[in-house]
N, C-alpha and C positions, 0 to 999 in steps of 0.2 A: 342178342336181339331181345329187346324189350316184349313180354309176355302182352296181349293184345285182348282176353278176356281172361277173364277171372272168377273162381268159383270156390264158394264157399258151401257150407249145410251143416245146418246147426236146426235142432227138434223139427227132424224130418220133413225139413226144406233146403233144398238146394239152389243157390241165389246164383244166375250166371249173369257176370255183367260185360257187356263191352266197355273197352274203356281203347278206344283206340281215336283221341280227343284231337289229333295232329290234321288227322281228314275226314272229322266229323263222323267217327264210327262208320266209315267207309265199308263196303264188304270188299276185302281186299283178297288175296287168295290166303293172306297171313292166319288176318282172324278168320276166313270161313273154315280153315284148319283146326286151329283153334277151337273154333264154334261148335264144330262136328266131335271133337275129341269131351269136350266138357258136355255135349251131351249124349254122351254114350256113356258115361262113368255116371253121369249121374241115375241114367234111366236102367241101369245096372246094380245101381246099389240099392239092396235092400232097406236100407234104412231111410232112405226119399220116399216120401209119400206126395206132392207139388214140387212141382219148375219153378222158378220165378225166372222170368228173361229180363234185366234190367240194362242200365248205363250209367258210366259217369260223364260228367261235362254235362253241359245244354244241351245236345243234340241226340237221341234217340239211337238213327239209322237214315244216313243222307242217301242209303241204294249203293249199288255197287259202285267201287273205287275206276273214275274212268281212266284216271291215270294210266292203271292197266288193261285200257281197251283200245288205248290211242292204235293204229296200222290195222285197226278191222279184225282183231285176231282175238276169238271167243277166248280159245283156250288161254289167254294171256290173262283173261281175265279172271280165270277156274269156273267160268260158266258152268261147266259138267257139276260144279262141289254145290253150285246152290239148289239144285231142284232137293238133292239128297238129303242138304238141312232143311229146307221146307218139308221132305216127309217127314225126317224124322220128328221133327217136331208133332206134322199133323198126326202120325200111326202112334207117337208114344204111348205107352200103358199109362203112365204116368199124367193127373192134368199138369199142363203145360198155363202159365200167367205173364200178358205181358205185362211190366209197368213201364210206362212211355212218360216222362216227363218234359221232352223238350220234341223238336221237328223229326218227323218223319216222311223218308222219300220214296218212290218206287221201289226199289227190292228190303226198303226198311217196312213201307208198308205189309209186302207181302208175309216176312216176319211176324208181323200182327196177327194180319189173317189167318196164320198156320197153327196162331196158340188158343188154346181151347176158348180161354177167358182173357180181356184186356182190360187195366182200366188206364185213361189217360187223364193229365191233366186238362183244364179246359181252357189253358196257353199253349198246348202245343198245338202244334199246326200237321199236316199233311196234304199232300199233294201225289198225283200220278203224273210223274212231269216226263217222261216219257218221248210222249208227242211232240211236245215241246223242240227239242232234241234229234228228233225224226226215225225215233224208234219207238216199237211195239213193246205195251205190257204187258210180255204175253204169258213168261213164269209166273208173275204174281197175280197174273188173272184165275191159278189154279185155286191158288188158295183164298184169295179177295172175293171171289164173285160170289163166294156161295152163303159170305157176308151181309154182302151189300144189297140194298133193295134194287129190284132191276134198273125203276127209272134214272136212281142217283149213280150207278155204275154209268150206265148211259154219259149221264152230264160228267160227270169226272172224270173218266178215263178219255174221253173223247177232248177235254176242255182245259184239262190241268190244271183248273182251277184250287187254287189254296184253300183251303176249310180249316177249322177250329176245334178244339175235341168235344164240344156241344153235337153241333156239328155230323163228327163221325159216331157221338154214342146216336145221335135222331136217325141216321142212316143205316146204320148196324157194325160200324168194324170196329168198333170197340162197345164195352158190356155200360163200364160206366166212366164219367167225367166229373172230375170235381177237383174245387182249388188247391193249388201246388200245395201247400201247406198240408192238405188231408191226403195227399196222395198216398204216401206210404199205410196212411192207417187202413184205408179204404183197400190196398192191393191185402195185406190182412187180415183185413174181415172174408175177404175172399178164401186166400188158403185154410186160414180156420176153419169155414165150411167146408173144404175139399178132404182136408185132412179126417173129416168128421166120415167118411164113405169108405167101406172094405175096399181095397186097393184090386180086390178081383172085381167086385162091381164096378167099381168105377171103369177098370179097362174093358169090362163086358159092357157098359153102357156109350163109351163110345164108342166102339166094334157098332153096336146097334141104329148109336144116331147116324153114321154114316153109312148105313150098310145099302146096298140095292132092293128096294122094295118090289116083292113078290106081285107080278102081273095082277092076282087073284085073292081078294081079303081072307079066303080062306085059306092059302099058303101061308098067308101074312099070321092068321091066327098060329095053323098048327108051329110055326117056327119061333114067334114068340112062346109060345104057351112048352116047347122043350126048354127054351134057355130059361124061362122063369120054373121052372121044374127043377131046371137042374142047378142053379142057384141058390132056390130055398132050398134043396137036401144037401148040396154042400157042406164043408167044414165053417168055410167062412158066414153061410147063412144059417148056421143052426148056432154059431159063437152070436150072430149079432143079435136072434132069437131071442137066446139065454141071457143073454147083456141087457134086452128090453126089457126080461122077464123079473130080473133081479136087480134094476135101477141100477144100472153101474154101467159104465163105460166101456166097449167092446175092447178087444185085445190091440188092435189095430190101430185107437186113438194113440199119437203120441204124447207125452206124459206133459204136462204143462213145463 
């Protein structure tokens, strides 16, 4: 059986790509095996400091494969396996990047929405086509909505309407848009900058942007004010300390 994503990491990036071109990088139960298994080796190895989520072909992620939903039967479709890779994506220690170069469809959207950072081209397209179909967005509304600005969720998930990656960067589901041609350099400049952050910050910072906000600003302080305590006396915040101290590059950068 033909391998259906593919995973490579090379200076502390690990590139997983779907490449399942036959049904439009369909979420089939194949690759969402697949999917889950590449990224647990990756979010596992010490030597990944960024995800990158990619594809080949035109197509991005057309949502799940309905092939295997035809007779009404969830589990035919591994329904249970997608909410698991949408966490895993959202909780990884690890930043997670989409690069989206071609169309995106409901559970490929949600995809998107699960990875820390996105950038797409400004030819791809997206859609929540859904409704359309006479079903609800309702897995990828976990990770989408908290995306997108309320009014244009509204329009979109209700409309199914096609958008452009203009489009979704003016909305919020992805960071940036820009021509096919820059795509790769631009997905890039991204991990460059991620790869530049203590790998325990970084998983302590998005532990934080997600976290449940303290009824009370003064909770809010005392709980901030331990994890930045306990940060800068760390191993890792007294290396990056000494790294700013002595012009030199913390331990943690990987080497050009």
């Amino acid at each position: 059986m033909a391998e259906l994503v593919h995973a490579h990491t090379a200076g502390g990036v690990a590139t997983i790509t779907l490449d399942s071109q036959h049904n439009r990088n369909a979420l089939s139960a194949q690759l969402m095996a697949e999917l889950t298994t590449r990224l647990g080796v990756a979010q596992e190895d010490d030597a990944v400091r960024v995800i990158v989520l990619s594809h080949q072909g035109r197509v991005f992620c057309s949502g799940m494969d309905l092939s295997e939903a035809r007779g009404g039967s969830p589990g035919g479709m591994g329904v249970n396996a997608f909410p698991a890779i949408l966490q895993s994506i959202w909780n990884s220690s690890k930043p997670v990047v989409a690069r989206v170069g071609g169309p995106a469809r409901a559970g490929g959207v949600g995809l998107i929405g699960a990875c820390d950072l996105a950038v797409a081209a400004r030819s791809a397209t997206f859609a929540f086509t859904e409704v359309r179909i006479g079903v609800v967005p309702a897995l990828i509304s976990i990770t989408v909505l908290p995306r997108l600005l309320p009014r244009a969720a509204h329009e979109l998930f209700l409309t199914g309407e096609v958008f452009d990656g203009d489009r979704a960067a003016a909305v919020g589901l992805v960071n940036s848009a820009v021509d096919a041609a820059d795509l790769d350099a631009e997905v890039r400049r991204y991990v460059d900058m991620l790869a530049l952050g203590g790998p325990g910050a970084l998983a302590a910072t998005k532990r934080m942007l997600r976290r449940t906000r303290p009824a009370s600003m003064s909770e809010d302080f005392a709980a901030m004010l331990s994890l930045s305590a306990e940060h800068f006396a760390g191993e890792e915040g007294q290396e990056g300390i000494a790294a700013f101290s002595e012009k030199r590059p913390p331990r943690w950068v990987p080497p050009p």
